[in-house]
C-alpha positions, 0 to 999 in steps of 0.5 A: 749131824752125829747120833748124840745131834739126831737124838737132841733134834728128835727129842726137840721136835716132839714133846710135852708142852706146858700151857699155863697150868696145863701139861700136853703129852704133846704138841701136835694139835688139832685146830678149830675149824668151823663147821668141821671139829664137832666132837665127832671127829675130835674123837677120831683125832684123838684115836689116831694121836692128836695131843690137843683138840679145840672145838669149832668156834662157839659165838660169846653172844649165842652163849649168853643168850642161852642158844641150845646150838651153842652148848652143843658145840662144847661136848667134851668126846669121851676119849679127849683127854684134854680139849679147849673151847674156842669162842668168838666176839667183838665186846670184851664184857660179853666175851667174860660173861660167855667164858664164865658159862664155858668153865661153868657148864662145861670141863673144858681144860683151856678157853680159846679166843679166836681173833683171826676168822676172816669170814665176813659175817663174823668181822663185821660184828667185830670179832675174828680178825677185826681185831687185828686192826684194833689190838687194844680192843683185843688186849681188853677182850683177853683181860675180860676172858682171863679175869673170869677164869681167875675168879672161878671155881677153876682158876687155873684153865689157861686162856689162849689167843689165835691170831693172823698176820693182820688185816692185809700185807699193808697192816701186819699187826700180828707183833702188836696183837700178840704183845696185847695178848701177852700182857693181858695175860694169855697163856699161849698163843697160835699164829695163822700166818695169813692175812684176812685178806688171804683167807685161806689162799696164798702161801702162810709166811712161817718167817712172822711165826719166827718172830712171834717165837722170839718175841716171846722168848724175850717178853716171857723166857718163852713161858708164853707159848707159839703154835703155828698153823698154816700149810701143815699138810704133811708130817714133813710139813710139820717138821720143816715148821718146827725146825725153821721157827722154833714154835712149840707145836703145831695146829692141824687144820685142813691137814687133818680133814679126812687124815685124822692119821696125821696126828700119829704119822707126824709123831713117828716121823719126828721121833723116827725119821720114818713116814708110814702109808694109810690103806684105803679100807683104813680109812674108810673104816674111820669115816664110818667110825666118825659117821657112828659119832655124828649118829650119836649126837645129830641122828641117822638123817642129820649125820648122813648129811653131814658126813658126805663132805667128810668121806669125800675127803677121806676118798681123796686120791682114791682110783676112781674118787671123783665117780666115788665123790659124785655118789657120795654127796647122794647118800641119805643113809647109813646103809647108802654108806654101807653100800657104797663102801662095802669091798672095803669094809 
């Protein structure tokens, strides 16, 4: 490969991505994650890179019933230069009147529609990755969504589909799911590459995210977006995922779980070739950054709670984590953190 080849290629890999009317600087994302991406810790991505953020999925019924929990969910972190509610249900109806309380209530950037949770509480009800097996039900669930954004005071928020592969490797439905979704006018779409079966177990098959990418391309000129999501675990995970499927960008999930440094060190290394370490005392003084958020909005006892399993992640790989991790989870307080932590602080 020459140098004029090298310079295309890193240019390629990282770059604003178009998503309906809204312009990325980038195309590194964090995923939604439930019980994981509160505001707390989309501030920290965003402090250490991410382009995008998505909020933890917010249930369409919960919305509409006026639950308090649920508005919580949606707070935009000062510093999200731009971020996406993602929300859940199985009836098209109530999902537009619960996208209409998002883009009223809130200055979300992008509505989300999640059509890939394989929980079991959620897939009953109808939604999540229920809808993998009923795509016409997904096509009017989007129609619903989309049409509520048009006829708002901001007609221009794009709205955006995350789908699985299907409901079992003998139901591959993700060509289908993501046609329905296109034509009912969604702006971009993410691929799990995972079944409901799967859960989160097993290897994603980047080879559908291939195929989802020149689906697109061929229905749209690529105008509708592929994310991919799945196995990002590394900066060299995410480069081997764009160069093998050609996807827009990639959505960080468990990857960036006590890594919020994720962001940034992929951004580097797909536009310099070069990869950087991240010094315990690093990260421990984001967690405490992320613990300073969580105090913010659930208080010190709720926060505290909250964030063991988050600094247990953030000691991974750490001489001596799994005694660290055993003390952790005992934690009540900000000064039990400040104890434990304190030669690196």
């Amino acid at each position: 490969m020459n140098q004029q080849e090298i310079e295309q290629e890193k240019k390629s890999l990282y770059h604003p991505v178009k998503i309906g009317s809204l312009e990325l600087d980038g195309n590194l994302f964090l995923a939604p994650v439930a019980g994981y991406s509160d505001r707390a810790f989309r501030s920290v991505c965003f402090d250490f890179g991410a382009n995008f953020a998505y909020t933890e999925m917010v249930s369409a019924e919960a919305l509409v019933r006026g639950n308090k929990k649920t508005e919580f969910l949606m707070r935009r972190a000062p510093n999200e230069k731009f971020y996406a509610v993602q929300i859940f249900g199985g009836n098209a109806h109530t999902m537009e009147e619960a996208a209409k309380i998002v883009i009223e209530q809130t200055s979300a950037d992008c509505i989300d529609i999640n059509c890939g949770c394989p929980v079991p509480k959620i897939v009953k009800t109808g939604a999540g990755s229920a809808l993998t097996r009923d795509v016409e039900r997904l096509g009017e669930i989007v129609r619903s969504v989309v049409r509520a954004a048009k006829n708002s005071a901001r007609p221009q928020i794009p709205v955006t589909v995350k789908i699985r592969s299907g409901w079992d490797s003998e139901h591959l439905t993700y060509k289908e799911a993501a046609l329905a979704a296109i034509e009912s006018g969604a702006s971009a779409i993410t691929l799990h590459a995972r079944t409901r079966a799967q859960g989160y177990e097993g290897k994603a098959n980047w080879d559908f995210l291939s195929e989802l990418v020149r689906l697109s391309k061929e229905k749209t000129g690529g105008i509708v977006k592929i994310f991919g999501s799945g196995d990002a675990f590394s900066p060299q995970d995410a480069k081997k995922m764009l160069l093998e499927t050609d996807c827009d960008g990639v959505m960080f999930a468990r990857g960036a779980m006590g890594n919020p440094f994720i962001f940034e060190r992929t951004r580097t290394f797909l536009l310099t070739g070069e990869d950087f370490d991240i010094s315990f005392d690093e990260k421990i003084k984001a967690g405490f950054r992320e613990l300073a958020l969580l105090v913010e909005d659930l208080g010190e006892k709720g926060a505290c709670l909250e964030a063991r399993k988050r600094f247990c992640a953030y000691a991974r790989g750490v001489n001596g984590s799994a005694t660290l991790r055993r003390k952790i989870v005992q934690a009540e307080s900000v000064s039990d953190y400040r104890a434990l932590f304190s030669e690196w602080l």
